[in-house]
C-alpha positions as CSV (number, residue, x, y, z in Angstrom):
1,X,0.0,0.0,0.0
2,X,1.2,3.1,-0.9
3,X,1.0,6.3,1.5
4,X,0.4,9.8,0.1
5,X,2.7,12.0,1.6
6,X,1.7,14.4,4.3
7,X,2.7,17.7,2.4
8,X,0.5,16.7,-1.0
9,X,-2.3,15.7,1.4
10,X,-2.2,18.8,3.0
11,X,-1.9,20.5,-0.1
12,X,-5.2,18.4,-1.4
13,X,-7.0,19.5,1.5
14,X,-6.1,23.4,0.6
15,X,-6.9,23.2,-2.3
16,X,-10.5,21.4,-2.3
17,X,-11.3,23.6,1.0
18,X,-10.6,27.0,-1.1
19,X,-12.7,26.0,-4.1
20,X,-15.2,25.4,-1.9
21,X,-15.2,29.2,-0.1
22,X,-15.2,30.8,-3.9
23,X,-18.3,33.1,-4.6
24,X,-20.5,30.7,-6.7
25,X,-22.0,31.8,-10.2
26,X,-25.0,29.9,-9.6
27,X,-28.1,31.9,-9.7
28,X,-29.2,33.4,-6.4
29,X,-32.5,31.7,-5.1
30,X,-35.1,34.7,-3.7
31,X,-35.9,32.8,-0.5
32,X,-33.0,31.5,-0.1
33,X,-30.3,34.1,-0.7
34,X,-31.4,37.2,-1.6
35,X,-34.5,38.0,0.7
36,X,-32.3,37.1,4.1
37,X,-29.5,39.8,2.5
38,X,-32.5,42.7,2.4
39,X,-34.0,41.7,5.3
40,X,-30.9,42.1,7.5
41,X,-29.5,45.7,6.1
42,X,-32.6,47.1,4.4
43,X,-36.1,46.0,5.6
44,X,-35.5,47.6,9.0
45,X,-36.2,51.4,7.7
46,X,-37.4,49.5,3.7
47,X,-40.6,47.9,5.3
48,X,-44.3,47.5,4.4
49,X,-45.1,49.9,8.1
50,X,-42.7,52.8,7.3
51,X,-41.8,52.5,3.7
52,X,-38.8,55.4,4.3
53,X,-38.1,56.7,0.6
54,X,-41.7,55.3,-0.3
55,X,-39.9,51.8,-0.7
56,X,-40.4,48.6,1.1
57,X,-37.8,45.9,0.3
58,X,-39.8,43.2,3.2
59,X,-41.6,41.1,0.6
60,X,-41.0,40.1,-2.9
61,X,-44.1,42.0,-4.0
62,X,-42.8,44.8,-2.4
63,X,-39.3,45.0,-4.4
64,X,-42.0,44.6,-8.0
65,X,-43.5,47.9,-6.5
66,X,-40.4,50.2,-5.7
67,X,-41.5,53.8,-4.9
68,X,-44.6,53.4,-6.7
69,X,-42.4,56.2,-9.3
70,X,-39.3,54.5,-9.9
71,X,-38.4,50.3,-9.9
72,X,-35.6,49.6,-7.3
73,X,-34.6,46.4,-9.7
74,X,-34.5,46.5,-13.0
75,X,-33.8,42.3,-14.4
76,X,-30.2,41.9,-16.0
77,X,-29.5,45.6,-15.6
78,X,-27.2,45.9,-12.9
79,X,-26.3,49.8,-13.7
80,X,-29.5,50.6,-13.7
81,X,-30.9,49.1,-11.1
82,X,-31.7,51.4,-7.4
83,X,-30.8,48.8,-5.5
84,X,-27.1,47.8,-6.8
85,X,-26.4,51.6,-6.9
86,X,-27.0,52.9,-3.6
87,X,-25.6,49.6,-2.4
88,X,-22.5,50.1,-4.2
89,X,-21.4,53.9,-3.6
90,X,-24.7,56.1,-5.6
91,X,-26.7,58.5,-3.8
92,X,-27.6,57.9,-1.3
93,X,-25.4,55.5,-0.1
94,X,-27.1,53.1,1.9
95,X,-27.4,51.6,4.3
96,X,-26.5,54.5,6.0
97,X,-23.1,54.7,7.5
98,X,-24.0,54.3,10.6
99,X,-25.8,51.3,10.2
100,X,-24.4,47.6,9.4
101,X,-23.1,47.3,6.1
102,X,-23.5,44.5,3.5
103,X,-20.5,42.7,2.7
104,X,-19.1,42.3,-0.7
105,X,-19.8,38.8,-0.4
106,X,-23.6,39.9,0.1
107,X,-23.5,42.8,-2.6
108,X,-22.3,39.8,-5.5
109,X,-25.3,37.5,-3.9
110,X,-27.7,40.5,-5.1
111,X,-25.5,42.0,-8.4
112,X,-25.5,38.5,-9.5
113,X,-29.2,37.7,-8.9
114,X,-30.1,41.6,-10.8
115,X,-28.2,40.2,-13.5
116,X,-29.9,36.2,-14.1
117,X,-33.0,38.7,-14.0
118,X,-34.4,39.5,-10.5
119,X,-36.4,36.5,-10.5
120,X,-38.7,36.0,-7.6
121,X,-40.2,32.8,-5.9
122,X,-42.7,31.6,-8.5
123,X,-40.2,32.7,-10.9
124,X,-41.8,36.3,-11.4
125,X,-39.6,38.8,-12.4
126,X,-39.9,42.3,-10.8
């Protein structure tokens, strides 16, 4: 029997355990991945009782709304959509600085879901 020496085997396990921490390019699931993202740095001001900027971001339904003026997510346009701006820098920049901020890891979850086309949980785009 032949050992595998302990340097390559460490090596192996370095390896597999850093593919496996990669961002993914799978398509973000609404329930899954995106919603808990919103819910944690937006819906606490973003929310169906005070609606601050006319927006809720609490419910699926609400993100198809936006302001009632203006769509917060616009599918596959990452530019030109509210939500991926004022995450990433626009004005104003939110959440607001004082306030827990997503991380980068969180802002790819949402760019990437904008991007395969904002698709909720029946599969309805916003």
């Amino acid at each position: 029997m032949r050992s595998v020496p302990l340097v390559t085997g460490l090596a192996s396990l370095a390896i597999g355990s850093t593919a496996s921490a990669e961002p993914t390019s799978e398509v973000p699931d609404y329930l899954q991945d995106v919603a808990p993202i919103l819910t944690k740095y937006c819906a606490g001001c973003h929310n169906d009782g005070d609606r601050e900027g006319g927006l809720s971001l609490e419910s699926f339904a609400a993100v198809q709304q936006g302001t009632g003026s203006e769509p917060v997510v616009l599918p596959g346009d990452v530019s030109g959509s509210r939500l991926i701006r004022v995450l990433t820098g626009g004005d104003p920049a939110m959440p607001p600085e004082d306030e827990p901020q997503p991380s980068e890891d969180d802002i790819a979850v949402l760019t990437r879901w904008v991007e395969s086309g904002a698709k909720g949980p029946d599969g309805a785009e916003p």
